[in-house]
VOPA-977600 format. One line per field, with one value per residue (C-alpha): residue in one letter; y, x, z. Coordinates in Angstrom, 1 decimal. Layout:
VOPA-977600
resn	[a	...]
y	[Y	...]
x	[X	...]
z	[Z	...]
end
This chain:
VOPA-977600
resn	[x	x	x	x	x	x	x	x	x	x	x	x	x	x	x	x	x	x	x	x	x	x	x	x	x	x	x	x	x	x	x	x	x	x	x	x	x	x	x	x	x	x	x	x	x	x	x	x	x	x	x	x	x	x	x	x	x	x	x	x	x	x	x	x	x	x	x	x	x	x	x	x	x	x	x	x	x	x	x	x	x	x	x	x	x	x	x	x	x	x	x	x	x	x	x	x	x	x	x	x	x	x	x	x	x	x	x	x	x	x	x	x	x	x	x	x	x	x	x	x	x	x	x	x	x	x	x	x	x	x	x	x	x	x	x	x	x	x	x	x	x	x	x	x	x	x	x	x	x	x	x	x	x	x	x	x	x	x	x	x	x	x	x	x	x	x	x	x	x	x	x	x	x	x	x	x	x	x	x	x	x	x	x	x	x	x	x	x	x	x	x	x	x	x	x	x	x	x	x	x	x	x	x	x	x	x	x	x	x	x	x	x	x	x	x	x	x	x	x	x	x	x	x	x	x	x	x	x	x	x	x	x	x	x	x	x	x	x	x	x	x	x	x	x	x	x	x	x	x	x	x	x	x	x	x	x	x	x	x	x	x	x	x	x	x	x	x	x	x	x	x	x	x	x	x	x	x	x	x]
y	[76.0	77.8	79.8	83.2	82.2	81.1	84.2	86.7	84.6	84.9	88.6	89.4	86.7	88.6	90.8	87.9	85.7	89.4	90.0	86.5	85.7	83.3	80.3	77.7	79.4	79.5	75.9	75.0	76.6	75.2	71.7	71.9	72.7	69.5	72.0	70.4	67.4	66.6	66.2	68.9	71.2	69.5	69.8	73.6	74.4	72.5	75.2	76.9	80.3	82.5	83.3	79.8	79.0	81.0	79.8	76.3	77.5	79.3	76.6	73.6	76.3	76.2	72.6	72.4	72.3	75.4	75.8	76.5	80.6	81.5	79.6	80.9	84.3	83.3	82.2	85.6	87.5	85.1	86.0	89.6	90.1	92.8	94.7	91.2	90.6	93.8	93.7	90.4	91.7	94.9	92.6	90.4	93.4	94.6	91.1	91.0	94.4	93.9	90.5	90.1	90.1	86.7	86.8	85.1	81.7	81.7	82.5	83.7	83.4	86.3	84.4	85.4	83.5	80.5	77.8	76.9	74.9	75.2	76.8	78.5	77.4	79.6	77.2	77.5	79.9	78.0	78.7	78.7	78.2	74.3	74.3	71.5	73.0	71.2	70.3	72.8	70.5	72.3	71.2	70.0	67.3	66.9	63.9	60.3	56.9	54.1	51.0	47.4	44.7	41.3	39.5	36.2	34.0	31.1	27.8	26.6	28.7	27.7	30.8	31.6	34.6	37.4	38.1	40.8	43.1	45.1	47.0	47.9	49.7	51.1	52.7	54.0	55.7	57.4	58.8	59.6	61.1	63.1	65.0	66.0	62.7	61.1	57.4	54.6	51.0	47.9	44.5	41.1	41.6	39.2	39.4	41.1	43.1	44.6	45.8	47.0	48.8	50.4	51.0	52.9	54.5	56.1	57.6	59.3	62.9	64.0	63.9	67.0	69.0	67.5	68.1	64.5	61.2	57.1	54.0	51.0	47.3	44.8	41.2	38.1	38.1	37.1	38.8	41.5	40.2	40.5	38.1	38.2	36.6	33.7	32.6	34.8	36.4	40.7	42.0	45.2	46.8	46.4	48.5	51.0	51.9	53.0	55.9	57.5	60.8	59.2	56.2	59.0	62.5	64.2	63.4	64.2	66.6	66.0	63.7	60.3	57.1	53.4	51.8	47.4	45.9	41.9	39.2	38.8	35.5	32.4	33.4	34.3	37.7	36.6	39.9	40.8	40.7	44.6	44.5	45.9	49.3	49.8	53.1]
x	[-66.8	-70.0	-69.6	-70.0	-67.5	-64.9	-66.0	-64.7	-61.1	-61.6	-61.6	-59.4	-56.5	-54.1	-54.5	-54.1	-50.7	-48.6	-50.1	-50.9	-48.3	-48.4	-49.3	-48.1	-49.9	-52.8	-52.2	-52.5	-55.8	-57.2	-55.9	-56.9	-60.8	-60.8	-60.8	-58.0	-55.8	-52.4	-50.9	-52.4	-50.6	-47.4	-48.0	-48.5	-45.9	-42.9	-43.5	-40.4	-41.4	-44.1	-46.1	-46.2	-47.7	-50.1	-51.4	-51.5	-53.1	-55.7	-55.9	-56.6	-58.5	-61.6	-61.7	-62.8	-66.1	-68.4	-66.3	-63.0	-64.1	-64.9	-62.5	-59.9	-61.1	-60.7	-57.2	-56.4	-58.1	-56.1	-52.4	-53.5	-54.0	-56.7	-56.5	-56.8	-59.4	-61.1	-60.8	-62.2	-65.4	-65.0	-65.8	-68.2	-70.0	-69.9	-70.4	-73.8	-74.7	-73.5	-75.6	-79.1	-82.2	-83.3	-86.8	-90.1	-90.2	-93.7	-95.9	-99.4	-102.0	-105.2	-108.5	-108.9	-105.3	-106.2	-108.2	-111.2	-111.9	-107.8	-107.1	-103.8	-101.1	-98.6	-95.4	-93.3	-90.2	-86.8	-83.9	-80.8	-79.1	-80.4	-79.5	-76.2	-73.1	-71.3	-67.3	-64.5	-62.8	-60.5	-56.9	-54.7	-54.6	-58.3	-57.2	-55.4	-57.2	-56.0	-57.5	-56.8	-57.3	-57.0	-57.3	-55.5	-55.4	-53.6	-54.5	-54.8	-57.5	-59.8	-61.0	-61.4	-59.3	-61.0	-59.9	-60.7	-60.7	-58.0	-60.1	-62.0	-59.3	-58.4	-61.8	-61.8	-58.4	-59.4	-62.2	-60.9	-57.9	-60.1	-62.5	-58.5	-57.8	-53.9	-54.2	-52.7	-52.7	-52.0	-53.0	-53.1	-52.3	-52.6	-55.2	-52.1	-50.8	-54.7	-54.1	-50.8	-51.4	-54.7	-53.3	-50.2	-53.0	-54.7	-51.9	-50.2	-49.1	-50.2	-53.8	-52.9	-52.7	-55.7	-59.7	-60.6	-59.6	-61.2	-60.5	-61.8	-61.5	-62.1	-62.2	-63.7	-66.0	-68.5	-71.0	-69.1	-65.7	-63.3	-60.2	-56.9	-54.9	-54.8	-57.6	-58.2	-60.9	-60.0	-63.3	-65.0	-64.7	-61.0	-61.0	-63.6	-61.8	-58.7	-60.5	-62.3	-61.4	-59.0	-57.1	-56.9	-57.2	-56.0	-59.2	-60.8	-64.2	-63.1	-65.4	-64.2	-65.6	-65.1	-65.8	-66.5	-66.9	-67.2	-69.8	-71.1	-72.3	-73.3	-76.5	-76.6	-78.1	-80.7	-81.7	-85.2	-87.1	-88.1	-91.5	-90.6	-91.1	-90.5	-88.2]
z	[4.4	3.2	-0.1	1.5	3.6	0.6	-1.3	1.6	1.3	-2.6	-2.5	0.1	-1.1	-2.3	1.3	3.4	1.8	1.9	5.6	7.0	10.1	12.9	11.1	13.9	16.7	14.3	13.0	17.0	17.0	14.4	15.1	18.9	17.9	14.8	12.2	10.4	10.9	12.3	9.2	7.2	9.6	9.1	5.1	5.5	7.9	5.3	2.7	1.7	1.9	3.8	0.7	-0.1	3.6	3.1	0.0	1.5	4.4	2.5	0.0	2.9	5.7	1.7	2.2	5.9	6.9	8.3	11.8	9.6	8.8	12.6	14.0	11.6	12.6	16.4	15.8	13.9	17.5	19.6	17.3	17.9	13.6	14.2	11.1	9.0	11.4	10.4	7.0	6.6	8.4	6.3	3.3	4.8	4.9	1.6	0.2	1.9	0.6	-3.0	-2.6	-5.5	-2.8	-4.0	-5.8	-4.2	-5.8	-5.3	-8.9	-7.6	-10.3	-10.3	-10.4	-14.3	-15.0	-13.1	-15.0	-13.5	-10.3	-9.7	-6.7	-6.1	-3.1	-2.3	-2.0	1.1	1.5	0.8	3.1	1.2	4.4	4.0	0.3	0.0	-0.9	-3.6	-3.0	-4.9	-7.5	-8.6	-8.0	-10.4	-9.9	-9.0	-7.0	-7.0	-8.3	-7.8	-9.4	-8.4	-11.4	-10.5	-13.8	-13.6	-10.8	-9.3	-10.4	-7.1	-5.8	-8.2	-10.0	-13.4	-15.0	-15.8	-19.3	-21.0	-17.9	-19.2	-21.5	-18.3	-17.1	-20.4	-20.5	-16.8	-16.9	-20.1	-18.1	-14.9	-17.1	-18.7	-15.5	-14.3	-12.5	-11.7	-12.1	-10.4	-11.7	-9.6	-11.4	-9.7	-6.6	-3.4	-0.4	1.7	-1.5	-1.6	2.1	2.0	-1.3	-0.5	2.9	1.6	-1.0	1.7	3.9	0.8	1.6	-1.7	-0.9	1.1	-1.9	-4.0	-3.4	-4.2	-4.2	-5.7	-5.7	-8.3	-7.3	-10.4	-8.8	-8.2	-5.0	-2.4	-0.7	1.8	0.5	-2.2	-3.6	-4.3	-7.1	-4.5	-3.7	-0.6	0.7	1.4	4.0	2.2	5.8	5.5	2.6	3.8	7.2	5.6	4.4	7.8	8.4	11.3	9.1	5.8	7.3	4.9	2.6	5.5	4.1	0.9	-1.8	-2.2	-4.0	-4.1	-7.0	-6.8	-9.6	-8.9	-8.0	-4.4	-4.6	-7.1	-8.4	-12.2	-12.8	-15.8	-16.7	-17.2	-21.4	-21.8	-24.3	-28.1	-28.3	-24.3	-23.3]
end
């Protein structure tokens, strides 16, 4: 959803969870044009109380992407909310009007300013409309890491252990901790306890609540592959497909990150001799 869109919902909050109704006609709406997910409706709908449906509603409708404010608009036409309807124009409206006129980016230069032989270019008009919009992270939590350390493995399969790695994870859950992060350690697990745990990762409800979610693999590996504590080999686009908007909907639009940390093959990384003095 585009800030202008999220401010109008900003103001008019407190309006909208006393006067919202309808939210499963709405919900069907919303679901039927791929605004939101199958799943995020059933999160918003098992609210306790109307108020707190409405929050949800609100809080998940931010996180969609551009369709979510018209279409929300279309659902409150089609559940006959008119005067919600209105309002929310009413303030589109005076958002615009209340809105800075944004200055000419463009510095011209008179002949007597300009040094000599420098002619001056007027740069090309910017369209915000193109400018990124960055993701709202602000739940508490932000979101759910989990992170995978495999540091010993078994004796059969050859590999060394990977001692030490625990400081790794020391290090990233005091960072992750600290940007408002929930952490979730697994250590040595097997090629199907990777699956089944990043698996069961992916389709926890709590994601519906969060704007953000990670995960961190530590490991022994090959190129496009990863390994368990025995021995075996876990595909990378194993891992990756639990988390399409289909397999993990409910970070669906939201900013997720893998982190690998391991080798992808037998060559030694020798590094490269920076000169004295070199920055």
């Amino acid at each position: 959803m585009i800030r202008s869109h999220r401010d109008v919902l900003r103001v008019r909050r407190v309006d909208l969870v006393k006067n919202l109704q309808c939210f499963a006609e709405m919900l069907d709406h919303l679901e039927s044009v791929k605004v939101i997910f199958e799943n995020q409706r059933h999160l918003i709908l098992s609210e306790k109380t109307i108020f707190d449906t409405a929050r949800a509603f609100l809080d998940t409708l931010q996180r969609c992407g551009p369709e979510a404010y018209p279409e929300f608009k279309n659902a409150l036409s089609l559940t006959n909310q008119h005067s919600i309807l209105e309002s929310l124009r009413n303030c589109e409206e005076k958002l615009l009007c209340e809105s800075p006129v944004p200055q000419d980016s463009t510095v011209l230069l008179s002949s007597s300013m300009s040094p000599p032989g420098t002619s001056v270019v007027n740069s090309p008009d910017i369209n915000p409309r193109h400018a990124l919009q960055p993701y709202q992270v602000t739940s508490s939590p932000r979101g759910f890491v989990l992170i995978i350390n495999i540091e010993k493995f078994s004796r059969s399969c050859g590999l060394r252990n990977r001692d030490g790695s625990q400081k790794d994870v020391d290090a990233l859950c005091e960072v992750f901790t600290s940007f408002g992060y929930s952490i979730i350690v697994e250590k040595n697990l097997t090629h199907d306890q990777i699956l089944q745990t990043v698996k069961l990762y992916a389709e926890r409800p709590e994601h519906g609540r969060v704007d953000a979610g990670g995960l961190v693999i530590m490991t022994h590996g090959l190129m496009h592959h990863l390994f368990g504590s025995d021995g075996q080999l876990v595909k990378l686009d194993d891992i990756v497909n639990f988390f399409t908007n289909k397999s993990c909907p409910l970070l669906a639009r939201k900013p997720k990150f893998i982190i690998l940390q391991a080798c992808r093959g037998d060559e030694r990384d020798r590094g490269v001799l920076v000169p004295e003095g070199a920055q």
